[in-house]
C-alpha positions as CSV (number, residue, x, y, z in Angstrom):
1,X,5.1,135.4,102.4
2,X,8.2,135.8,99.6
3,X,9.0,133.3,96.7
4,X,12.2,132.4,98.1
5,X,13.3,131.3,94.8
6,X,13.1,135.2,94.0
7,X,15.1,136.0,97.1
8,X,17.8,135.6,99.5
9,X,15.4,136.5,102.4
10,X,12.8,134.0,104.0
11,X,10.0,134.5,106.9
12,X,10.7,132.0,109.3
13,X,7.9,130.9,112.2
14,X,9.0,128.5,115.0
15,X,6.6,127.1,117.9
16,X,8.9,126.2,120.3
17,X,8.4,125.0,123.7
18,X,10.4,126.2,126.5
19,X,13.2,123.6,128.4
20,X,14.5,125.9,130.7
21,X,14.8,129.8,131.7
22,X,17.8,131.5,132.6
23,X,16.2,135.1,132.5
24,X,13.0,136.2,131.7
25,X,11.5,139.8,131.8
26,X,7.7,138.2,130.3
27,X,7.4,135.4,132.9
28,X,8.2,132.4,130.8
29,X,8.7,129.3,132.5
30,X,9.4,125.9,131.8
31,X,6.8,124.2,129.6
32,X,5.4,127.3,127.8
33,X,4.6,127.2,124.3
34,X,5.5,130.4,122.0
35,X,5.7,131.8,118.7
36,X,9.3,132.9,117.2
37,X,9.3,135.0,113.8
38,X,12.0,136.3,112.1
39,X,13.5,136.9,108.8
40,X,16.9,134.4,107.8
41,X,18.8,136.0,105.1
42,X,21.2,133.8,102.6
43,X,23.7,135.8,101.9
44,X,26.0,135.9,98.5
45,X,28.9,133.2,98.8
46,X,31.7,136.3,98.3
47,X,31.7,140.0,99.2
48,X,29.5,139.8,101.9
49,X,30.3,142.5,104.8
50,X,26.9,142.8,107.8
51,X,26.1,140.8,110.4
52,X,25.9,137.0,110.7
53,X,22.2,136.2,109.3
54,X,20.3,134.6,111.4
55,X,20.2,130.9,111.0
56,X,16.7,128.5,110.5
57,X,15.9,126.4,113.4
58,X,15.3,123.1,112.2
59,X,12.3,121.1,113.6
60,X,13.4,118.8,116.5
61,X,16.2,121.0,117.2
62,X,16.9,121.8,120.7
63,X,18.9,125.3,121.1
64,X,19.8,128.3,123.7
65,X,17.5,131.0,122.0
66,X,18.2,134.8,123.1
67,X,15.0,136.5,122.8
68,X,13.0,139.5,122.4
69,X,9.3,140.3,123.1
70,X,7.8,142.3,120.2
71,X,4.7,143.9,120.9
72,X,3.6,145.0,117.8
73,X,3.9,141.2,116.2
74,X,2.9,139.9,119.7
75,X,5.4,137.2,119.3
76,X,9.1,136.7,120.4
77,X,12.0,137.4,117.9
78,X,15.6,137.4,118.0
79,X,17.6,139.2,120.2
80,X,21.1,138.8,118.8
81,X,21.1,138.2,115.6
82,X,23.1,135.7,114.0
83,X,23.6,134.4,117.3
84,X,20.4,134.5,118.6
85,X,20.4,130.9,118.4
86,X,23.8,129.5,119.9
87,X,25.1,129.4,123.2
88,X,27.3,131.5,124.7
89,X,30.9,131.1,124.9
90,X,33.0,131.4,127.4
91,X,36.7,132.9,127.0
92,X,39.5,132.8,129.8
93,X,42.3,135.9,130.2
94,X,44.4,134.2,131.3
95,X,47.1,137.4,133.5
């Protein structure tokens, strides 16, 4: 585990229960308890250029979660980074 004081990256675990599945390649269903890990990065105020970090999810909070399976931590991660954790917006053309 890192001193967060000495750095702008922190390990995050989340046990989360599951509300609802859109799509699942691992079977999860309604009602199943997992583990998420993943790293949330704080990045400097100016001159940052990468990917949205991904945010914390607070305790209590119910959110859309895009997932991953990781074998080798034998836990689920993030799938989309920064936006791992909101839902997905929908944009109209219109012609």
């Amino acid at each position: 585990m890192r001193a967060y004081l000495l750095t702008r990256a922190r390990d995050v675990t989340v046990k989360a229960e599951i509300l609802a599945v859109t799509r699942s390649e691992t079977m999860l269903s309604d009602g199943d308890g997992i583990t998420i890990r993943y790293e949330s990065y704080n990045p400097p105020k100016r001159g940052w250029a990468g990917p949205r970090p991904i945010p914390i999810v607070k305790k209590g909070e119910e959110t859309v979660a895009f997932l991953q399976w990781d074998a080798a931590l034998r836990c689920y991660v993030p799938a989309a980074r920064g936006a791992s954790f909101e839902p997905l917006q929908t944009y109209w053309v219109q012609r």
